[in-house]
VEXDREN-2710 file (C-alpha; in Angstrom, 1 decimal):
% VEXDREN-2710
k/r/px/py/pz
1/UNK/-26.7/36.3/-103.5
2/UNK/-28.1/34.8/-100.8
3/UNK/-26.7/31.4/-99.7
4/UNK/-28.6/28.2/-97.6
5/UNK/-26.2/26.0/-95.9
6/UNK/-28.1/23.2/-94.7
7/UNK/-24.9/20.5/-93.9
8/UNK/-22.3/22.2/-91.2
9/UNK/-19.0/22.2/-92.9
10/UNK/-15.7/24.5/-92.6
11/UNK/-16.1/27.9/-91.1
12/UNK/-14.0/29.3/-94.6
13/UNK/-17.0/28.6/-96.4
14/UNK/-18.8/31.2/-94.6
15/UNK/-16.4/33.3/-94.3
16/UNK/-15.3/33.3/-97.5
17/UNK/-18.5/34.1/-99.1
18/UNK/-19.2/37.0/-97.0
19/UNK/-16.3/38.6/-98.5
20/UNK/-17.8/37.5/-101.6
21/UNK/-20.8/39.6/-100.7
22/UNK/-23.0/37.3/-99.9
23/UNK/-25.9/37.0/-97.4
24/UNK/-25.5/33.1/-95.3
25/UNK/-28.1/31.5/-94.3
26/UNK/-27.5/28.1/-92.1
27/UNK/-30.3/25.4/-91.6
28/UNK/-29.0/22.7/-89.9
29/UNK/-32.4/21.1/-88.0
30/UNK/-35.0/21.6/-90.7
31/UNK/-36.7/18.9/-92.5
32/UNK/-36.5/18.3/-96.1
33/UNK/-39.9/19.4/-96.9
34/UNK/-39.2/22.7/-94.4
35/UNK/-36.3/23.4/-96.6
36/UNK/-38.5/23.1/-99.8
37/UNK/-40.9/25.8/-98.5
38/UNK/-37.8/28.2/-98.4
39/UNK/-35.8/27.3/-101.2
40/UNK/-37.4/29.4/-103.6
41/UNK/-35.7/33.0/-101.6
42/UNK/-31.8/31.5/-102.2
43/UNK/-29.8/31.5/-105.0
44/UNK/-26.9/29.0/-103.6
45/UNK/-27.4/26.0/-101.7
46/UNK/-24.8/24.3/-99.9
47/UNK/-25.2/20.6/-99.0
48/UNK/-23.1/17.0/-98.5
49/UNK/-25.5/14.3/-98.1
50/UNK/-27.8/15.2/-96.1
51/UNK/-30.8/14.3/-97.8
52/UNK/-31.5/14.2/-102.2
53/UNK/-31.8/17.3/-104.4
54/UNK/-34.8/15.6/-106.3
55/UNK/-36.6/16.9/-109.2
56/UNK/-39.5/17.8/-107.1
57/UNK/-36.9/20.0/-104.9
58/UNK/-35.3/21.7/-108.0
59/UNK/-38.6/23.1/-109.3
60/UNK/-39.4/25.2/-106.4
61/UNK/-35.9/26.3/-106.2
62/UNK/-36.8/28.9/-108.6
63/UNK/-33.9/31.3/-108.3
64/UNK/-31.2/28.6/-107.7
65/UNK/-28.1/29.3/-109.2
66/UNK/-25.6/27.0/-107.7
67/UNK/-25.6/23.5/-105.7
68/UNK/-21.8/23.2/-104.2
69/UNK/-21.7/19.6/-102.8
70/UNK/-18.9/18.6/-100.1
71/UNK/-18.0/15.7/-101.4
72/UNK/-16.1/14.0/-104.6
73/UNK/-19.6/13.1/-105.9
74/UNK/-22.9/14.1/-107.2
75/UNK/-25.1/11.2/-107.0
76/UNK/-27.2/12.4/-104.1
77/UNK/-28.5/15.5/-106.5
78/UNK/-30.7/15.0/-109.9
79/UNK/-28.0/16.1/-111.9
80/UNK/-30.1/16.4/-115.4
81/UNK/-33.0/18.0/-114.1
82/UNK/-30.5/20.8/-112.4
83/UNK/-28.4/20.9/-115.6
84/UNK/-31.8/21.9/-117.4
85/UNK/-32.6/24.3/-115.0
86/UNK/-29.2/26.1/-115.7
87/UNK/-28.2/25.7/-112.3
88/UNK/-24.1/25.0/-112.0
89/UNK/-22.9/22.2/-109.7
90/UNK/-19.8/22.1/-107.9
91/UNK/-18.6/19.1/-106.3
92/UNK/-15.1/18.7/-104.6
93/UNK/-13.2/15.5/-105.5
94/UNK/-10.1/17.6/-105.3
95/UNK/-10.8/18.6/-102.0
96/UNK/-10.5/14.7/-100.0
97/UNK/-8.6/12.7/-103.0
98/UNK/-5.3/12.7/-100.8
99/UNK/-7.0/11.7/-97.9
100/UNK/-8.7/8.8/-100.1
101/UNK/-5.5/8.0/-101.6
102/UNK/-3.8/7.6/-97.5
103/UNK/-6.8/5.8/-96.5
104/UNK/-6.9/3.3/-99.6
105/UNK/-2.9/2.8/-98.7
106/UNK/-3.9/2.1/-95.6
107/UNK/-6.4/-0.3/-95.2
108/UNK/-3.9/-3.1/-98.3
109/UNK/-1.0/-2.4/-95.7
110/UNK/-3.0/-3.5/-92.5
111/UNK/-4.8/-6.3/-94.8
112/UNK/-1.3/-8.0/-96.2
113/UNK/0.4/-7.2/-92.3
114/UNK/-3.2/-9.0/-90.6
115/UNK/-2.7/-5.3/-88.2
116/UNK/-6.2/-5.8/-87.1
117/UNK/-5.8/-9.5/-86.1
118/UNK/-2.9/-8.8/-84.7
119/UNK/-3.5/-6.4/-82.6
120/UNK/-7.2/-8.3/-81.2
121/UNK/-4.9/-11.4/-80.6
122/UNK/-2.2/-9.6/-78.6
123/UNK/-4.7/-7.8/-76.3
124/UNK/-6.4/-10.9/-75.9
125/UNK/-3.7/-12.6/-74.8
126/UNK/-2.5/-14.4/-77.6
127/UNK/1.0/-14.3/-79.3
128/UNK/1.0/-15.9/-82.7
129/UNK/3.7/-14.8/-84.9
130/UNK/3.0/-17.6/-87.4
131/UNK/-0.7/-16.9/-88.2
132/UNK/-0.1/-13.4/-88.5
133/UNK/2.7/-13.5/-91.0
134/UNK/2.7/-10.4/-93.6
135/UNK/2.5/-10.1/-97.4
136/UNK/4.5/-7.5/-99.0
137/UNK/3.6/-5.1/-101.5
138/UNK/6.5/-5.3/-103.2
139/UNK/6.8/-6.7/-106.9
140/UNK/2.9/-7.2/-106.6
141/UNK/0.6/-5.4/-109.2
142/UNK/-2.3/-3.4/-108.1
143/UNK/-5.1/-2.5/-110.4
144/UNK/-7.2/0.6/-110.0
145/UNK/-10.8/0.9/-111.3
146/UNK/-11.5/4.6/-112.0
147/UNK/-8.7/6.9/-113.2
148/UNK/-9.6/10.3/-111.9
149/UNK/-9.1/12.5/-108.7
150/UNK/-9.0/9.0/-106.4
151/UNK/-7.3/7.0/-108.4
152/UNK/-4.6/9.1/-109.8
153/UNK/-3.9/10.0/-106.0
154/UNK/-4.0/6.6/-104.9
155/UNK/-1.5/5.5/-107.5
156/UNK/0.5/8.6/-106.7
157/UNK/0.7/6.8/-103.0
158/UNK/2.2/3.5/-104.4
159/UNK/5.0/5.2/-106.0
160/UNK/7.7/4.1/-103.1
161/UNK/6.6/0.8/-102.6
162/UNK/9.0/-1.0/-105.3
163/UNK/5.6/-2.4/-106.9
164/UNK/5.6/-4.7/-109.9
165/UNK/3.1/-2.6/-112.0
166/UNK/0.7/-0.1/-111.5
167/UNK/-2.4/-0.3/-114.1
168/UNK/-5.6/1.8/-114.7
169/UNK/-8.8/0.9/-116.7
170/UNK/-11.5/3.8/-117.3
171/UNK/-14.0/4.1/-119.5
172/UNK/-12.6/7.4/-120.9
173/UNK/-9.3/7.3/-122.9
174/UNK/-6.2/8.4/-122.4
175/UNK/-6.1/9.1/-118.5
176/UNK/-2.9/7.1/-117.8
177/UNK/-0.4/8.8/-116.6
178/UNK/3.3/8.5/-115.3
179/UNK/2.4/6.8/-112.2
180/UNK/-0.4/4.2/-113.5
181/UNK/-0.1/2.7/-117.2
182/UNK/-4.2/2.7/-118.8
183/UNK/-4.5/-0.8/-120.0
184/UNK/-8.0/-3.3/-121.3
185/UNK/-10.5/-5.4/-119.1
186/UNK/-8.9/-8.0/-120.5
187/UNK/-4.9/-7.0/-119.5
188/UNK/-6.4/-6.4/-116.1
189/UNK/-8.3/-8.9/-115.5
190/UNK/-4.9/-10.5/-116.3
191/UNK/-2.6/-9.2/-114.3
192/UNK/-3.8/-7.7/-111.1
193/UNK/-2.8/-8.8/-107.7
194/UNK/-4.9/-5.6/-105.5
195/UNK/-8.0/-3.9/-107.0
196/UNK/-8.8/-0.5/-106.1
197/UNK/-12.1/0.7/-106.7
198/UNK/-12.2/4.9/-107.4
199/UNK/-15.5/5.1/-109.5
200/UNK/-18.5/6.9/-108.8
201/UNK/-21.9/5.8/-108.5
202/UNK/-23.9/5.4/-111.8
203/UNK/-25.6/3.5/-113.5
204/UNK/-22.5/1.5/-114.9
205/UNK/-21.2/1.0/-111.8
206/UNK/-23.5/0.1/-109.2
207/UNK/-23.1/-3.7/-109.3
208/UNK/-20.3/-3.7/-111.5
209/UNK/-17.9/-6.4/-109.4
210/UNK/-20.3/-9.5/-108.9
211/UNK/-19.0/-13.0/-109.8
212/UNK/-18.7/-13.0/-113.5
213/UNK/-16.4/-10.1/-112.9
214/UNK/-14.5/-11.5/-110.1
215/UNK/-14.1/-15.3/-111.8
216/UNK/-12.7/-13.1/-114.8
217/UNK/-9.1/-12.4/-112.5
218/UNK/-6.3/-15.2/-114.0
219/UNK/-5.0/-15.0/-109.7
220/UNK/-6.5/-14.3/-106.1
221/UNK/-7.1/-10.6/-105.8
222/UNK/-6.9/-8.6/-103.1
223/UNK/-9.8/-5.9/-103.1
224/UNK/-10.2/-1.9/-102.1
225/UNK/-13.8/-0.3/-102.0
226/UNK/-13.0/3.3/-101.1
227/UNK/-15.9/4.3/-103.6
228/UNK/-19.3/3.7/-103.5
229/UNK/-20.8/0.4/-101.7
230/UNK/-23.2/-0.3/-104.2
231/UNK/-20.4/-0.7/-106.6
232/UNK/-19.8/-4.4/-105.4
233/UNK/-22.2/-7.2/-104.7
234/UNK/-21.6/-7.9/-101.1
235/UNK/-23.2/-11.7/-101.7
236/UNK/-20.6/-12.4/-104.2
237/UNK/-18.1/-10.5/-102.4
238/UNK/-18.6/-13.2/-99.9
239/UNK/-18.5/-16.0/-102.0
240/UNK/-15.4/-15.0/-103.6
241/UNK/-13.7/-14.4/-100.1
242/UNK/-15.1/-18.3/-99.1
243/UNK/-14.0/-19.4/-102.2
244/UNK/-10.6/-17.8/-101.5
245/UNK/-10.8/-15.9/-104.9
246/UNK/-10.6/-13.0/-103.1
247/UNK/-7.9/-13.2/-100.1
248/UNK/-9.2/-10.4/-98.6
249/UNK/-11.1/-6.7/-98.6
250/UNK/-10.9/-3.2/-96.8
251/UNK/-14.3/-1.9/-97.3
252/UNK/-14.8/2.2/-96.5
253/UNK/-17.7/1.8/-97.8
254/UNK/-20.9/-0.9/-98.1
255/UNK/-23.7/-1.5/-100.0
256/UNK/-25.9/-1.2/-97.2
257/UNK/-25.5/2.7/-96.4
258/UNK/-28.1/5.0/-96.3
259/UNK/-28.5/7.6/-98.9
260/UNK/-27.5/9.8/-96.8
261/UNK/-24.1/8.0/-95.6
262/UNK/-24.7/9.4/-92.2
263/UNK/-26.2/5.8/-90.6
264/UNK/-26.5/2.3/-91.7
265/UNK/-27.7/0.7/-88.9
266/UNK/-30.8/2.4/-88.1
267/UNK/-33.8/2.6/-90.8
268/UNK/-36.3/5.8/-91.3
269/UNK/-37.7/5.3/-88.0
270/UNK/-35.0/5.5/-86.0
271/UNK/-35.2/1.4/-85.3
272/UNK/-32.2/-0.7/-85.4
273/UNK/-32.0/-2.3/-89.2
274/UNK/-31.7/-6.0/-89.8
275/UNK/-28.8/-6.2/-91.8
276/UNK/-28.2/-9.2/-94.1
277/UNK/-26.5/-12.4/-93.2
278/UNK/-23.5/-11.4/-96.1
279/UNK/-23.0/-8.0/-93.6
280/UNK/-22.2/-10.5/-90.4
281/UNK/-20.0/-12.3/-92.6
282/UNK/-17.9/-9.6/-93.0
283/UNK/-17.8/-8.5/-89.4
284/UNK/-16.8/-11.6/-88.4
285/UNK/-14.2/-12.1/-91.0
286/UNK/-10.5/-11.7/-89.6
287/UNK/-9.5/-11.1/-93.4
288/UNK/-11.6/-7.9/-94.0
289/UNK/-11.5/-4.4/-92.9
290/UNK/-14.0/-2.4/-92.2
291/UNK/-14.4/1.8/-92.2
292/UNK/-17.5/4.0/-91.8
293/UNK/-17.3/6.1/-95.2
294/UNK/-14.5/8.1/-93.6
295/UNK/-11.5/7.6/-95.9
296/UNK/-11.8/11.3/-97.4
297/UNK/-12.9/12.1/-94.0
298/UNK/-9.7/14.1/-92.4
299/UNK/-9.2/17.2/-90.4
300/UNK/-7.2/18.5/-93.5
301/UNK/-9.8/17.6/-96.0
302/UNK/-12.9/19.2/-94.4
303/UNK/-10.6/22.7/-95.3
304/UNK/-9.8/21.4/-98.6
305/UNK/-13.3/20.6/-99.3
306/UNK/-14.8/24.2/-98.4
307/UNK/-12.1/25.8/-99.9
308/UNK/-13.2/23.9/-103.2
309/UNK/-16.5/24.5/-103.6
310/UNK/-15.4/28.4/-102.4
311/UNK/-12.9/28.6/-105.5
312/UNK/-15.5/27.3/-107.8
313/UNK/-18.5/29.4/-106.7
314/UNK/-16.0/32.4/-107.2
315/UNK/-15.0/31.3/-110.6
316/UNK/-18.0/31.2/-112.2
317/UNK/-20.2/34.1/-110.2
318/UNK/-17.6/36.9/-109.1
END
């Protein structure tokens, strides 16, 4: 089979696939619409997010067999119209799901400890033990939106930390496991102290934490986006963190990013983007961390991720 790779990733992809017996191909420079003149010749494509895999793109891929995707997501590819095509798609949210879980772990321990502020003040000269003491994670309970690859490693994290409760609400049934107990909107919206967002994007989840859903919490929450940005409302996000119904946010991920993750701050023509007023907010806000998509975005993961997409290529064509 012969295989485009138009996203650099792990040299074990390669590698691996020639002693699959199949012919590489790499296209790293090309267009989107160069790439479209040549899809038709490859049976296996090979992408993160570098641009969509529209309907329009599918249809003159008309030998593809597989789309492996280096990422825990597939919302950059028109998953139906490939599905109908027969052509099998292999994402990877086993391949970065620790790194997500470290990252997510991360980000409450600097929030509740003010790291960040901290560590501006003491380079700036300032010494304030006071204003900069910690909250501990201890006897809290932290919530976690999504139960799968994410958030089943994430809760995996919490398992030292003497925490109160760990809770899980999913659409689908019967996730919970021995490290998170699956639970109603209602017993969550009850009892959370941190929310950890692990859902992908859809349609049920862009959106889904605006201020009905935030007002809905019985106490302050602390909130986790290690998602998808679109998932919260970055206005209300705001308002809540004003208001003080939030007490504070690590954001990996905003509602601003490109499709293609890779820039935020520049638009199609290579100009700097005005970003909205709710964006400066949270630049300026000494109770908010902020990442650049990165939090499956380790040395280890980048093997993990090829090595995915590798295994499930093989199981399903050799």
């Amino acid at each position: 089979m012969k295989v485009l790779h138009v996203d650099q990733n792990h040299p074990l992809l390669i590698e691996q696939f020639e002693q699959l017996g199949f012919e590489n191909h790499e296209d790293y420079t090309s267009n989107k619409q160069e790439i479209e003149e040549k899809i038709k010749e490859y049976d296996g494509l090979i992408i993160r997010s570098r641009f969509t895999i529209d309907q329009e793109f599918i249809r003159k891929a008309e030998k593809l067999k597989f789309i492996g995707r280096l990422g825990a997501g597939l919302e950059n590819i028109d998953t139906k119209t490939a599905v109908a095509n027969d052509i099998f798609l292999a994402s990877a949210p086993e391949g970065n799901r620790n790194a997500v879980g470290e990252h997510a772990l991360g980000m409450l321990l600097s929030l509740f400890n003010n790291l960040n502020k901290a560590d501006r003040e003491v380079r700036s000269g300032i010494w304030d033990r006071e204003g900069n003491r910690g909250v501990e994670l201890e006897g809290k309970t932290v919530g976690i939106i999504g139960y799968g690859n994410m958030g089943k490693a994430f809760a995996k994290k919490l398992k030292g930390f003497d925490v109160k409760d760990v809770i899980c609400y999913d659409i689908q049934g019967g996730v919970g496991d021995e490290n998170a107990r699956q639970v109603g909107i209602m017993e969550f919206h009850q009892r959370c102290d941190v929310v950890s967002l692990h859902v992908p994007q859809t349609e049920n989840t862009i959106g889904m934490v605006h201020t009905e859903f935030i007002e809905k919490f019985h106490h302050p929450i602390w909130l986790l986006n290690t998602a998808r940005g679109k998932c919260v409302v970055t206005e209300d996000l705001v308002a809540a963190l004003k208001s003080k119904k939030i007490l504070g946010a690590g954001l990996d991920v905003l509602e601003y990013e490109k499709s293609s993750f890779k820039n935020m701050f520049k638009g199609e023509n290579g100009q700097t983007s005005q970003l909205p007023e709710a964006f400066e907010y949270l630049v300026n806000a000494q109770n908010v961390i902020l990442s650049p998509h990165v939090a499956g975005w380790t040395f280890e993961s980048l093997e993990k991720l090829a090595q995915t997409i590798v295994d499930k290529v093989k199981a399903n064509f050799c």
